[in-house]
Every structure is written in C-alpha cells, then in structure tokens.
Residue frames as a rotation matrix with the C-alpha (Angstrom) as fourth column:
UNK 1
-0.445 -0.248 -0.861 52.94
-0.335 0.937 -0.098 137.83
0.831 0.245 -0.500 122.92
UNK 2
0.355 0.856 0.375 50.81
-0.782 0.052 0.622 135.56
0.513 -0.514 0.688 125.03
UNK 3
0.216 -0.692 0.688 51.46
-0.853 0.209 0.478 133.03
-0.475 -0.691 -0.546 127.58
UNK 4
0.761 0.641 -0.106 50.82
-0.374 0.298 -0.878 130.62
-0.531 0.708 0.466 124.81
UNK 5
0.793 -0.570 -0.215 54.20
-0.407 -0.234 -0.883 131.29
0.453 0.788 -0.417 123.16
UNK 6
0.238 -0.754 0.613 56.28
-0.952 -0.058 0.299 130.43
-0.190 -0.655 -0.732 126.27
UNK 7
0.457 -0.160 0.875 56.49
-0.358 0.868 0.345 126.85
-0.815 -0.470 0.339 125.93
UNK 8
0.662 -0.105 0.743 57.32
0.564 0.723 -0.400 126.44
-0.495 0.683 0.538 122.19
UNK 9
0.574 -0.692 0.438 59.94
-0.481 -0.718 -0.504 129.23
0.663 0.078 -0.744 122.44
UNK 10
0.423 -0.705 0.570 61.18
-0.883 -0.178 0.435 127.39
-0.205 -0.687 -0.697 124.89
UNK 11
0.688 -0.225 0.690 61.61
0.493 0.843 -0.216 123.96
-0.533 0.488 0.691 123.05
UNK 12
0.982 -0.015 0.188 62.47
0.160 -0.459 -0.874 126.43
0.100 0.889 -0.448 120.22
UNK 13
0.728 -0.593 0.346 65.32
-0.634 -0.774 0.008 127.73
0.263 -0.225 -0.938 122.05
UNK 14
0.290 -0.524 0.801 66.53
-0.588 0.563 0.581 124.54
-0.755 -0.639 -0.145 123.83
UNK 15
0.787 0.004 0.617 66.63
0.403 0.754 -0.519 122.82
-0.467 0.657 0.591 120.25
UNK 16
0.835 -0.434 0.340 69.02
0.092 -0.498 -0.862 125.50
0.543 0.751 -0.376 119.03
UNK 17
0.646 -0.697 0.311 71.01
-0.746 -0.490 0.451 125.22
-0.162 -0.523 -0.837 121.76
UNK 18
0.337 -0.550 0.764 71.66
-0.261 0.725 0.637 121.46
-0.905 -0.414 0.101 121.37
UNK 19
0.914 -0.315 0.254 72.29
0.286 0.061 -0.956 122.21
0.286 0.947 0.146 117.46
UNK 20
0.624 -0.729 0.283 75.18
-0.707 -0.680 -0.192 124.11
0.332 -0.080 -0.940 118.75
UNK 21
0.133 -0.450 0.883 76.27
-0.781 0.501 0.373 121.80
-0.610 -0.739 -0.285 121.31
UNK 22
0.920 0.117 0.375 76.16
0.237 0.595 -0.768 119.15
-0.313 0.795 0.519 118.20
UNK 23
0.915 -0.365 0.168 78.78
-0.032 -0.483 -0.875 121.19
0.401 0.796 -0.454 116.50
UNK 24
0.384 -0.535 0.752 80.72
-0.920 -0.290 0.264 121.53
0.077 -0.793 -0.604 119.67
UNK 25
-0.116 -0.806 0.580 80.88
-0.979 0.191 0.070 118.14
-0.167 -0.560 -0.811 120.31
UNK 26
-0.500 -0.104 -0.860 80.98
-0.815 0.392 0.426 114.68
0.293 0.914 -0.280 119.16
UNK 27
-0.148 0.788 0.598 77.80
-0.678 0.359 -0.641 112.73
-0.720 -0.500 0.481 119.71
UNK 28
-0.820 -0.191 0.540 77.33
-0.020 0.952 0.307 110.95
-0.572 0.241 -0.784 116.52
UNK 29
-0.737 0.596 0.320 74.02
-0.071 -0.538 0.840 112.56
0.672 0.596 0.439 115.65
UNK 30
-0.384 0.357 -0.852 72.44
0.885 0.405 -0.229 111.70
0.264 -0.841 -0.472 119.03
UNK 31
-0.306 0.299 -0.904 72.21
0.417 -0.812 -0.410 115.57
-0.856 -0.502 0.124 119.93
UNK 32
-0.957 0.289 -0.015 70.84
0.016 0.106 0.994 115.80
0.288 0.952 -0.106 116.03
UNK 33
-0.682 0.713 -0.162 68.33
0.333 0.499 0.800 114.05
0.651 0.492 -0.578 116.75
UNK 34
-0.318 0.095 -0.943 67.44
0.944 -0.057 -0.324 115.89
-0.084 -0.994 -0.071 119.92
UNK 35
-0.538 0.211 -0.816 67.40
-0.142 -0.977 -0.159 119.03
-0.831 0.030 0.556 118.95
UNK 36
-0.747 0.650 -0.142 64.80
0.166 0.389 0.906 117.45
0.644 0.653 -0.398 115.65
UNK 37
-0.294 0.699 -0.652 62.74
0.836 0.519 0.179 115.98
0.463 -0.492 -0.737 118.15
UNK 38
-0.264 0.109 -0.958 62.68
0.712 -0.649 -0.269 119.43
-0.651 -0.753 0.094 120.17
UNK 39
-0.627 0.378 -0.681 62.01
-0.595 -0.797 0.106 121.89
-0.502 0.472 0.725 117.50
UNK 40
-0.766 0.593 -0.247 59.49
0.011 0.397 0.918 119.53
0.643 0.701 -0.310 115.93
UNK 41
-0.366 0.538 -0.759 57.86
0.878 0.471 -0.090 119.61
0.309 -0.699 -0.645 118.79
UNK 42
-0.556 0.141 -0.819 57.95
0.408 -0.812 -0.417 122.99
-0.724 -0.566 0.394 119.79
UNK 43
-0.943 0.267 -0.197 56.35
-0.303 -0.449 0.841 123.36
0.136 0.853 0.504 115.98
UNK 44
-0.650 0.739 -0.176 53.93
0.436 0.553 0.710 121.01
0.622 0.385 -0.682 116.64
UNK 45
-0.261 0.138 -0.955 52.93
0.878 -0.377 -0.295 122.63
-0.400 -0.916 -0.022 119.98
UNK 46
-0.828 0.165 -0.536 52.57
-0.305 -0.935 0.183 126.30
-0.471 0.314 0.824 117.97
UNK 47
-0.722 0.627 -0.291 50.19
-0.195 0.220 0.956 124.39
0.663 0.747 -0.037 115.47
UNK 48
-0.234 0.615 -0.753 47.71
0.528 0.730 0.433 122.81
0.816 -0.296 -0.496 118.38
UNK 49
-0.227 -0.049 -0.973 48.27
0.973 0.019 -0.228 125.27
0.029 -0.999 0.043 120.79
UNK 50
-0.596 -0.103 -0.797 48.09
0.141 -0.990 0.023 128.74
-0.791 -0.098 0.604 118.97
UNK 51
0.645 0.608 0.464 47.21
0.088 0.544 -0.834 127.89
-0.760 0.578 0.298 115.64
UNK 52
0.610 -0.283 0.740 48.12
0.711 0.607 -0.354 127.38
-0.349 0.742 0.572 112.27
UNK 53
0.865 -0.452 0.216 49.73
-0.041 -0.493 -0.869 130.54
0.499 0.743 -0.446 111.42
UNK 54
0.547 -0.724 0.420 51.92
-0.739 -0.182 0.649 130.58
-0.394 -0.666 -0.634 114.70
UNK 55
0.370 -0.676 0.637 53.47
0.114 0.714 0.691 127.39
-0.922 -0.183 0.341 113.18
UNK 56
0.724 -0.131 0.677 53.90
0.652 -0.191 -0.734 128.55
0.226 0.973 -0.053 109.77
UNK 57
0.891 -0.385 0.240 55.65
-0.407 -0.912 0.049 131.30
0.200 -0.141 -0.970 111.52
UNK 58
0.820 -0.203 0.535 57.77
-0.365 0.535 0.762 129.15
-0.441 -0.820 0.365 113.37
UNK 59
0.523 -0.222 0.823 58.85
0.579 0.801 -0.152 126.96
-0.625 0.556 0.548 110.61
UNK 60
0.952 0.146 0.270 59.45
0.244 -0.892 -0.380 130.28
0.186 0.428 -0.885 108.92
UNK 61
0.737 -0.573 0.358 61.49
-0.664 -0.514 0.544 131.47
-0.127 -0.638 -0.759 111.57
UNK 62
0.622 -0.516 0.589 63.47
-0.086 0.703 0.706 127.84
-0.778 -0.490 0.393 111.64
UNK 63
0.820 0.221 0.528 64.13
0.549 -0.047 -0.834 128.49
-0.159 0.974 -0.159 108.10
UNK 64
0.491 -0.655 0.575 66.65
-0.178 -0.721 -0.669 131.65
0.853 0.226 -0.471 108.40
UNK 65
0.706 -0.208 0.677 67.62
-0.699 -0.355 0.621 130.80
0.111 -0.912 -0.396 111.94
UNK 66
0.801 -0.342 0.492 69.09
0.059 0.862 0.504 127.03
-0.596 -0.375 0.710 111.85
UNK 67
0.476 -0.849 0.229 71.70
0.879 0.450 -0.157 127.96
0.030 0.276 0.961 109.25
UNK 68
0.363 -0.225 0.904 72.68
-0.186 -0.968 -0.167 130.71
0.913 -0.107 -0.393 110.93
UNK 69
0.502 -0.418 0.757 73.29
-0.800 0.108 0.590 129.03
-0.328 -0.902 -0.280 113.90
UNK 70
0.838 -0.491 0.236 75.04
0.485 0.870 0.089 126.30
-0.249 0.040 0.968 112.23
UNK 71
0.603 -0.395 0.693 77.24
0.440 -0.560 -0.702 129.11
0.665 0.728 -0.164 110.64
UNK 72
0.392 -0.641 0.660 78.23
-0.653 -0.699 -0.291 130.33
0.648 -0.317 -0.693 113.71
UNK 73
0.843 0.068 0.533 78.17
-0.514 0.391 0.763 127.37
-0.156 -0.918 0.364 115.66
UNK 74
0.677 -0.710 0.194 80.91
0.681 0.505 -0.531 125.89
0.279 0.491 0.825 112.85
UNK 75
0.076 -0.785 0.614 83.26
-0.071 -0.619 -0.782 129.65
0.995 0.015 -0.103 113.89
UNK 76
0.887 0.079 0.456 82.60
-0.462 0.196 0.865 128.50
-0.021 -0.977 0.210 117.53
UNK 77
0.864 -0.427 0.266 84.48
0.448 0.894 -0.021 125.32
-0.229 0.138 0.964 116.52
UNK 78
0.579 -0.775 0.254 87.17
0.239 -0.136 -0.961 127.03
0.779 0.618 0.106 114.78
UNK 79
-0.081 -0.243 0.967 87.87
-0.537 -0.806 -0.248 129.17
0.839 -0.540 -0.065 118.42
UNK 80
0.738 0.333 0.587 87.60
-0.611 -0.039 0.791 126.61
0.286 -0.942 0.174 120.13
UNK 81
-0.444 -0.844 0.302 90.32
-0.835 0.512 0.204 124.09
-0.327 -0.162 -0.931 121.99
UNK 82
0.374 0.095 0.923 88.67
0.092 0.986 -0.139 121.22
-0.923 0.137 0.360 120.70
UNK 83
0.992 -0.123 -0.008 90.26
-0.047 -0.316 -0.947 122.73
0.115 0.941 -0.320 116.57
UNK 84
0.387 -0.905 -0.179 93.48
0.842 0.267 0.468 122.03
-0.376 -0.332 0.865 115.80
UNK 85
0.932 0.067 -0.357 95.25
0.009 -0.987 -0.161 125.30
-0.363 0.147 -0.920 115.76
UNK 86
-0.195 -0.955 -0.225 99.14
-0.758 0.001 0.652 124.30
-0.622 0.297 -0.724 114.77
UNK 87
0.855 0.099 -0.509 100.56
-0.475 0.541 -0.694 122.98
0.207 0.835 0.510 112.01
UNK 88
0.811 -0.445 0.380 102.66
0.008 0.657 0.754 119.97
-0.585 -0.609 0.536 111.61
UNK 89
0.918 -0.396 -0.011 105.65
-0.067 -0.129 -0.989 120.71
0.390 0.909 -0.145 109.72
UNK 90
-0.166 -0.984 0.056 109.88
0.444 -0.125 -0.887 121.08
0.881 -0.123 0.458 110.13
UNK 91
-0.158 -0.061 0.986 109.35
-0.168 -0.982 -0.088 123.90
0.973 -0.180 0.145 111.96
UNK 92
0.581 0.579 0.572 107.62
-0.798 0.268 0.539 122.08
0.159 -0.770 0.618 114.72
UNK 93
-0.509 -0.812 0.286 110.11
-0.857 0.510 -0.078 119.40
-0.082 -0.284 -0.955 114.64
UNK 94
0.344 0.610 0.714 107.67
-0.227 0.792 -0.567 116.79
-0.911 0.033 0.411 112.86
UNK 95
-0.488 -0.554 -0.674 108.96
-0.748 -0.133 0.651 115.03
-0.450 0.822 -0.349 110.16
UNK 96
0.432 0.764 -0.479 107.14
-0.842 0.152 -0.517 112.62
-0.322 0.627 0.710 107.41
UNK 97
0.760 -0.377 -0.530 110.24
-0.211 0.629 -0.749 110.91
0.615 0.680 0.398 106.37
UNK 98
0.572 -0.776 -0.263 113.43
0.792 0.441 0.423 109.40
-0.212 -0.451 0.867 107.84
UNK 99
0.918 -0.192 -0.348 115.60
-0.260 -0.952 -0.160 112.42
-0.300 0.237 -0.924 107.80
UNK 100
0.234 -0.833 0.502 118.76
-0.145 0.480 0.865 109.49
-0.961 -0.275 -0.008 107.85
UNK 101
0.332 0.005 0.943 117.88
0.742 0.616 -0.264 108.63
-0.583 0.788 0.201 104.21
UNK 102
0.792 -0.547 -0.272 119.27
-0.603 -0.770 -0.207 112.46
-0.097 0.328 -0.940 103.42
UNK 103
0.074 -0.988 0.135 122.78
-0.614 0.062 0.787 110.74
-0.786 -0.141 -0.602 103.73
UNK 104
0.245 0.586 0.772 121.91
0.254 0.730 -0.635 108.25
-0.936 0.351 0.030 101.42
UNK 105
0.961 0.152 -0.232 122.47
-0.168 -0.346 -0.923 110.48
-0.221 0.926 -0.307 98.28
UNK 106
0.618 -0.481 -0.622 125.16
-0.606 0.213 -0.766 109.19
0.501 0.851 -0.160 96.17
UNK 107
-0.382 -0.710 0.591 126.64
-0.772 0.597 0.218 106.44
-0.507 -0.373 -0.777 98.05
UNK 108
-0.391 0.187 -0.901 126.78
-0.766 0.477 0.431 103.11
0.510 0.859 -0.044 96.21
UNK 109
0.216 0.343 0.914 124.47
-0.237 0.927 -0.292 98.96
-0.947 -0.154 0.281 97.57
UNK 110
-0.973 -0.041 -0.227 123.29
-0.201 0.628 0.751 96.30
0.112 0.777 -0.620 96.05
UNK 111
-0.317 0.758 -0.570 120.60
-0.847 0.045 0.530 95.16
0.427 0.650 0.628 94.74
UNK 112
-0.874 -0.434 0.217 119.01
-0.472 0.865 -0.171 92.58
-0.114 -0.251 -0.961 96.79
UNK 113
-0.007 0.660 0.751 116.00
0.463 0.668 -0.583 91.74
-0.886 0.343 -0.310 95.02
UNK 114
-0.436 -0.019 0.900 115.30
0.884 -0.197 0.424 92.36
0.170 0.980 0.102 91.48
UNK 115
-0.799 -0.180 -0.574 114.34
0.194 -0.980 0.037 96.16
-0.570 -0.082 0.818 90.64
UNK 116
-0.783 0.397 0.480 111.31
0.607 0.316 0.729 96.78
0.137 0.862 -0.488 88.48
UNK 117
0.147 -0.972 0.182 111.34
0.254 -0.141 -0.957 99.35
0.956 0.187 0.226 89.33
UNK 118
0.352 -0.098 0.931 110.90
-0.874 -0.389 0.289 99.20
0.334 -0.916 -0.223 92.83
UNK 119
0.585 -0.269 -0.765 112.53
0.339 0.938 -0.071 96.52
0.737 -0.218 0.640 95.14
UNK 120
0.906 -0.412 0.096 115.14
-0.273 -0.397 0.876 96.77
-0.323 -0.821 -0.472 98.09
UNK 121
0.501 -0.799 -0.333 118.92
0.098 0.435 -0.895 97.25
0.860 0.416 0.297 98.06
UNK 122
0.857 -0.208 -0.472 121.14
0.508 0.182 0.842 97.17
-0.089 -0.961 0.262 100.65
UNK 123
0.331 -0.827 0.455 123.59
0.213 -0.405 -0.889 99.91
0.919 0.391 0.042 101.58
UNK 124
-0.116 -0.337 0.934 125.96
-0.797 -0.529 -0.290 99.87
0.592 -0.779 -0.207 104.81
UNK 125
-0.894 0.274 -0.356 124.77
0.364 0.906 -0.218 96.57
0.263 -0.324 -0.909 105.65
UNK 126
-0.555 0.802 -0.219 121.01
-0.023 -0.278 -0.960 98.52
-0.831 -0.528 0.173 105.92
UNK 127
-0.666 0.417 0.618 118.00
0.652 0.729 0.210 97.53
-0.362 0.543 -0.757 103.80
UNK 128
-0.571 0.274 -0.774 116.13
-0.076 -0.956 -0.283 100.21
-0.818 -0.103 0.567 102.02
UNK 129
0.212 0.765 0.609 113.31
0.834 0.183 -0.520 100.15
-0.509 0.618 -0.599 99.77
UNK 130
-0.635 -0.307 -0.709 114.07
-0.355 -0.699 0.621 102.41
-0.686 0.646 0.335 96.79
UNK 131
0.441 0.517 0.734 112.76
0.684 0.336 -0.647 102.55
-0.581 0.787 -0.205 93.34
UNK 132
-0.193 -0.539 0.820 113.94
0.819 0.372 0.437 103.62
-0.541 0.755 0.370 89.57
UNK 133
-0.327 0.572 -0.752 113.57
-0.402 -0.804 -0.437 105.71
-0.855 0.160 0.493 87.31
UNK 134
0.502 0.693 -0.517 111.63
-0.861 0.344 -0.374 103.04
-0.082 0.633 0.770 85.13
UNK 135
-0.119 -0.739 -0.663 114.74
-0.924 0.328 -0.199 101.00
0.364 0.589 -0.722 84.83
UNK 136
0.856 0.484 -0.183 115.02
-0.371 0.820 0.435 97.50
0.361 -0.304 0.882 85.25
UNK 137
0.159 -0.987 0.030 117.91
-0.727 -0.138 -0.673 95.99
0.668 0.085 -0.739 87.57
UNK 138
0.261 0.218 -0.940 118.80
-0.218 0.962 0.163 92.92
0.940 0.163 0.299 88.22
UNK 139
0.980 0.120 0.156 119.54
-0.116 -0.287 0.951 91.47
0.159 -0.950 -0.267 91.70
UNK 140
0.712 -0.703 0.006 123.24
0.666 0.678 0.312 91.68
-0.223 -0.218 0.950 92.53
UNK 141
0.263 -0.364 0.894 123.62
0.839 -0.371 -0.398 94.38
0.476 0.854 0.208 90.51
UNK 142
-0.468 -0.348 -0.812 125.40
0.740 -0.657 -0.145 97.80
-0.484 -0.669 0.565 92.05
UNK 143
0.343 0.476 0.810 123.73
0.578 -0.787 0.217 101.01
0.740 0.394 -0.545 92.18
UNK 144
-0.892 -0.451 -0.002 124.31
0.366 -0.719 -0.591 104.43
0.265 -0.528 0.807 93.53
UNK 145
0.132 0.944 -0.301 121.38
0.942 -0.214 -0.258 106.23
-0.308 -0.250 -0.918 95.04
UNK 146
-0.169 0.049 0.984 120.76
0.898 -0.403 0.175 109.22
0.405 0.914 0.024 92.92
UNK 147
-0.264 0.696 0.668 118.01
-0.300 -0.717 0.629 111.23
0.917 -0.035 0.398 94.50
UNK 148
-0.584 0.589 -0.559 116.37
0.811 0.464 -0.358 110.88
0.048 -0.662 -0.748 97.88
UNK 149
-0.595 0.565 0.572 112.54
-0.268 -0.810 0.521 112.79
0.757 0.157 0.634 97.90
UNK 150
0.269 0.645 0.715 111.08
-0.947 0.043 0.317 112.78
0.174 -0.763 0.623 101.08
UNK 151
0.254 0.013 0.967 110.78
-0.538 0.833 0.130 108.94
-0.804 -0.553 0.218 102.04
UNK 152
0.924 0.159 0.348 111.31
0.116 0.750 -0.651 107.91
-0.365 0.642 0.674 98.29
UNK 153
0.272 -0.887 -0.374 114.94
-0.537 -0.462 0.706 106.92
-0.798 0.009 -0.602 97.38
UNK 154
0.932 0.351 0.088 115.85
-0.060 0.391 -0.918 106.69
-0.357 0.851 0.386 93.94
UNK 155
0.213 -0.799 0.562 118.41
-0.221 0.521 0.825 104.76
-0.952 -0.300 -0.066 92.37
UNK 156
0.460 -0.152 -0.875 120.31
-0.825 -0.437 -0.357 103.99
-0.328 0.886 -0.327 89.29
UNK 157
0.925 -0.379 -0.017 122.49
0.304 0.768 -0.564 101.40
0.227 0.517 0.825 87.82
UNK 158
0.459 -0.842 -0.283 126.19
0.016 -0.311 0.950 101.63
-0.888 -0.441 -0.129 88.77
UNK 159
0.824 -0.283 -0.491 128.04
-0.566 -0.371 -0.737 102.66
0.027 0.885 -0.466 85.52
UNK 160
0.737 -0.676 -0.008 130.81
0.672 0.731 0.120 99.76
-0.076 -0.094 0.993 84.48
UNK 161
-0.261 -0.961 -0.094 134.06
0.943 -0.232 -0.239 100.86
0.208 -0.151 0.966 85.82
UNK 162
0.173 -0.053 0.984 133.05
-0.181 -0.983 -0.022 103.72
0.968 -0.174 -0.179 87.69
C-alpha cells in the first residue's frame, strides 16, 4: 500500500467511527450525515487520487463493512448505560394501576351518571370510573363492583332485595 491510501483510509475510518458514535448517541441524524459526507469523500478521494478501481474497492469494502458495524454498534448499545437494563413491574415496586381499587371488589355505590356501559359511580363517598359488562344502568341505580382488572372496575346491577 502506498502513501496514496493514507488519506482515504483515514476519512474511511473516521466515517465509521462516527456511524458508531450515531448509534451511541442521539444526534438526530447530524452524525449520519457526517459520517456520509466522510466516507463519500474518502470514496471520492480513492477515485481521483488512485484510480478507479481503488474506489470500486472501497465502495466494495463499504458494502460488507457498514452493516457490520451497525450490527455491532446496535450490541454496543445494548451494553451500554445509556439501554435500559430493568424491568418495570411489581417486583420493582411499580405499579400501572391504583392498587386501592383491589378493595373495591364486592362492595356496593351508586350510579352517578348513567352507565352505558361505562360512566362513574360513587362508592364511600369516592368517585370511580367503572364500566359493565354491556349492561345498561340507569343513574341512581345501586351496583356492586364485581371484578376489578388492573385499573378497570367492573360493575353490575344491584339485585332487588339483596
């Protein structure tokens, strides 16, 4: 290899680093377009400066190399501290829903807007958005709270004389 090669190996090289550094970190496509602008450059430089095959090579070369380094540059990411590495769950003491609406299950409200089959009723003197299973229920009307899934609490009709 001649001195020839040095400069558009080095573009070559600096463009693949900032592909990484892309992955790594969030630019927007700014370091994209950098590392474009550098390996286009470092191609164009093989073509004018060495000659045509050296850039054929190049291009060649950019061919098997850039998604290979995106490949690892994406297991970089995984290993690194910028990846979230925990999950959010019980376990962690994160919760999705109101764990309060557990209690909820089979005490009895009312109905303080019309049901259809969602709507709000009010048990305990506390407002709670619930919903049916399909049923329609009128406002005023007592219900018990069947079911509570996650954040959704489902309700029934209060059975006369129960």
């Amino acid at each position: 290899m001649n001195a020839q090669w040095t400069i558009p190996l080095i573009f070559q090289l600096a463009g693949i680093l900032v592909l990484v550094a892309e992955v790594l970190l969030p630019s927007g496509g700014i370091l994209t377009i950098i590392a474009a602008g550098l390996l286009g450059y470092s191609i164009y430089l093989a073509f004018t400066t060495i000659s045509v095959d050296a850039g054929v090579w190049l291009i060649a070369a950019d061919i098997i190399i850039l998604p290979i380094v995106a490949v690892v540059g994406f297991k970089m990411l995984a290993r690194s501290p910028l990846a979230l590495r925990s999950s959010l769950g019980k376990s962690e003491g994160v919760f999705s829903y109101d764990e309060k609406l557990l209690a909820l299950e089979g005490k009895e409200g009312v109905a303080v807007t019309n049901l259809r089959p969602s709507g709000t009723v009010k048990i305990d003197s506390r407002r709670i958005d619930v919903v049916t299973r399909g049923d329609f229920i009128e406002k005023g009307e007592a219900v018990i709270v069947s079911k509570v899934e996650g954040s959704r609490v489902i309700v029934r009709k209060k059975a006369a004389g129960a």
